[in-house]
C-alpha positions as CSV (number, residue, x, y, z in Angstrom):
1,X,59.1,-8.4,77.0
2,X,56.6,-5.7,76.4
3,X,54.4,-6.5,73.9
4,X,51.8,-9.4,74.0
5,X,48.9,-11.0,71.8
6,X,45.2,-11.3,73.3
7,X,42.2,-12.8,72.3
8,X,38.9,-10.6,71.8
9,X,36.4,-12.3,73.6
10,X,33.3,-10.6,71.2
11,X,34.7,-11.0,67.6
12,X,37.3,-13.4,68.5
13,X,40.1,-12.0,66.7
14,X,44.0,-11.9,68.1
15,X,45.1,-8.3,68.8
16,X,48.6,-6.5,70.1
17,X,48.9,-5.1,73.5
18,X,51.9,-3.2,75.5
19,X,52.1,-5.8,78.6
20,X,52.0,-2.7,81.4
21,X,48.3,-2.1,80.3
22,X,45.8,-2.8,82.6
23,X,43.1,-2.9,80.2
24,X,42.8,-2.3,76.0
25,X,40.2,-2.2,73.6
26,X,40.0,-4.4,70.4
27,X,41.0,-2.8,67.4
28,X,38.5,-4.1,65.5
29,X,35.0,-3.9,67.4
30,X,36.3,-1.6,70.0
31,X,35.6,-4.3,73.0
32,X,36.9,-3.4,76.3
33,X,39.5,-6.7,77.5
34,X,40.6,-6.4,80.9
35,X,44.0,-7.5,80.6
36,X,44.7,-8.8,84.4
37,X,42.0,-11.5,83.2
38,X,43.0,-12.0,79.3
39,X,45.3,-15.3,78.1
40,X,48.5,-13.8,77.1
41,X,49.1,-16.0,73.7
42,X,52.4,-14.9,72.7
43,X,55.1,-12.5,74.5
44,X,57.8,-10.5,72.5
45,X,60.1,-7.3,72.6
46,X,59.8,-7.5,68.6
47,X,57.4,-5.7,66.5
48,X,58.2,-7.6,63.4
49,X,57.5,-10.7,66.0
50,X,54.4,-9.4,66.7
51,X,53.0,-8.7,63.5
52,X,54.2,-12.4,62.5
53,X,52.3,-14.0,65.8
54,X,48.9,-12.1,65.6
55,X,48.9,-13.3,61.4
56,X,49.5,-16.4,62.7
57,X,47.1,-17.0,65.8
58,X,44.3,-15.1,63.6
59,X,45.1,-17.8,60.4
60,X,45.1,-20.7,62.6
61,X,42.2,-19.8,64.5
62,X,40.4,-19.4,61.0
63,X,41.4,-22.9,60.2
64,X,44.0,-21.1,57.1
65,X,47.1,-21.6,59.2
66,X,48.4,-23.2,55.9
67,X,47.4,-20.8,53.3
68,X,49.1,-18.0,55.6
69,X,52.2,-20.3,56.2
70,X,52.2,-20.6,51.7
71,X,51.5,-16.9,51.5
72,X,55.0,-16.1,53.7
73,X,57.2,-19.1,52.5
Protein backbone atom coordinates (compact mmCIF):
# COMPACT_ATOMS: atom_id res chain seq x y z
CA UNK A 1 0.00 0.00 0.00
CA UNK A 2 1.23 3.40 -0.69
CA UNK A 3 -1.21 5.75 -0.65
CA UNK A 4 -3.20 6.76 2.53
CA UNK A 5 -6.05 9.26 3.73
CA UNK A 6 -5.37 11.82 6.68
CA UNK A 7 -7.21 14.14 8.53
CA UNK A 8 -6.27 18.04 8.63
CA UNK A 9 -6.14 18.93 12.03
CA UNK A 10 -6.98 23.01 11.08
CA UNK A 11 -9.78 22.85 8.48
CA UNK A 12 -10.64 19.29 9.10
CA UNK A 13 -10.87 18.06 5.78
CA UNK A 14 -9.59 14.27 4.54
CA UNK A 15 -6.60 14.63 2.15
CA UNK A 16 -4.27 11.92 0.03
CA UNK A 17 -0.79 11.17 1.11
CA UNK A 18 2.06 8.72 -0.36
CA UNK A 19 2.66 6.49 2.99
CA UNK A 20 6.72 6.95 2.81
CA UNK A 21 6.24 10.67 3.64
CA UNK A 22 7.34 11.83 6.72
CA UNK A 23 5.32 14.88 6.71
CA UNK A 24 2.68 16.74 4.05
CA UNK A 25 0.87 19.72 3.84
CA UNK A 26 -2.99 20.02 3.41
CA UNK A 27 -4.05 20.78 0.06
CA UNK A 28 -6.49 23.00 1.05
CA UNK A 29 -5.13 25.46 3.89
CA UNK A 30 -1.65 24.50 3.34
CA UNK A 31 -1.25 23.08 7.11
CA UNK A 32 1.86 21.27 7.87
CA UNK A 33 0.61 17.28 9.28
CA UNK A 34 3.35 15.34 10.58
CA UNK A 35 2.50 12.08 9.34
CA UNK A 36 4.54 9.82 12.06
CA UNK A 37 1.67 11.35 14.38
CA UNK A 38 -1.53 11.54 11.84
CA UNK A 39 -4.50 8.58 12.00
CA UNK A 40 -4.05 6.81 8.88
CA UNK A 41 -8.07 6.49 7.85
CA UNK A 42 -7.87 4.45 4.88
CA UNK A 43 -4.73 2.52 3.08
CA UNK A 44 -4.75 1.63 -0.74
CA UNK A 45 -2.41 0.88 -3.82
CA UNK A 46 -5.51 2.33 -5.93
CA UNK A 47 -5.97 5.82 -7.09
CA UNK A 48 -9.51 5.34 -8.20
CA UNK A 49 -9.67 3.84 -4.37
CA UNK A 50 -8.49 6.81 -3.17
CA UNK A 51 -10.39 9.36 -4.80
CA UNK A 52 -13.62 7.17 -3.69
CA UNK A 53 -12.29 7.09 0.23
CA UNK A 54 -11.35 10.80 0.74
CA UNK A 55 -15.20 11.69 -1.08
CA UNK A 56 -16.32 9.47 1.27
CA UNK A 57 -14.60 10.30 4.73
CA UNK A 58 -15.03 14.23 3.67
CA UNK A 59 -19.16 13.39 3.02
CA UNK A 60 -19.53 11.54 6.09
CA UNK A 61 -17.65 13.83 8.21
CA UNK A 62 -20.07 16.68 6.74
CA UNK A 63 -23.01 14.58 7.94
CA UNK A 64 -23.88 14.08 3.65
CA UNK A 65 -22.55 10.56 3.56
CA UNK A 66 -26.05 9.81 1.93
CA UNK A 67 -26.34 12.51 -0.51
CA UNK A 68 -22.70 11.45 -1.78
CA UNK A 69 -23.65 7.70 -1.60
CA UNK A 70 -27.13 8.93 -4.13
CA UNK A 71 -24.87 11.11 -6.18
CA UNK A 72 -22.52 7.75 -7.09
CA UNK A 73 -25.29 5.01 -7.13
Amino acid sequence: MKFGVVLCPRCLRFFAIELAWKSASCKRCGARVDLSKAKVFFKTDSRVELSDAIGSLNADWDGRFDEFKQAFS
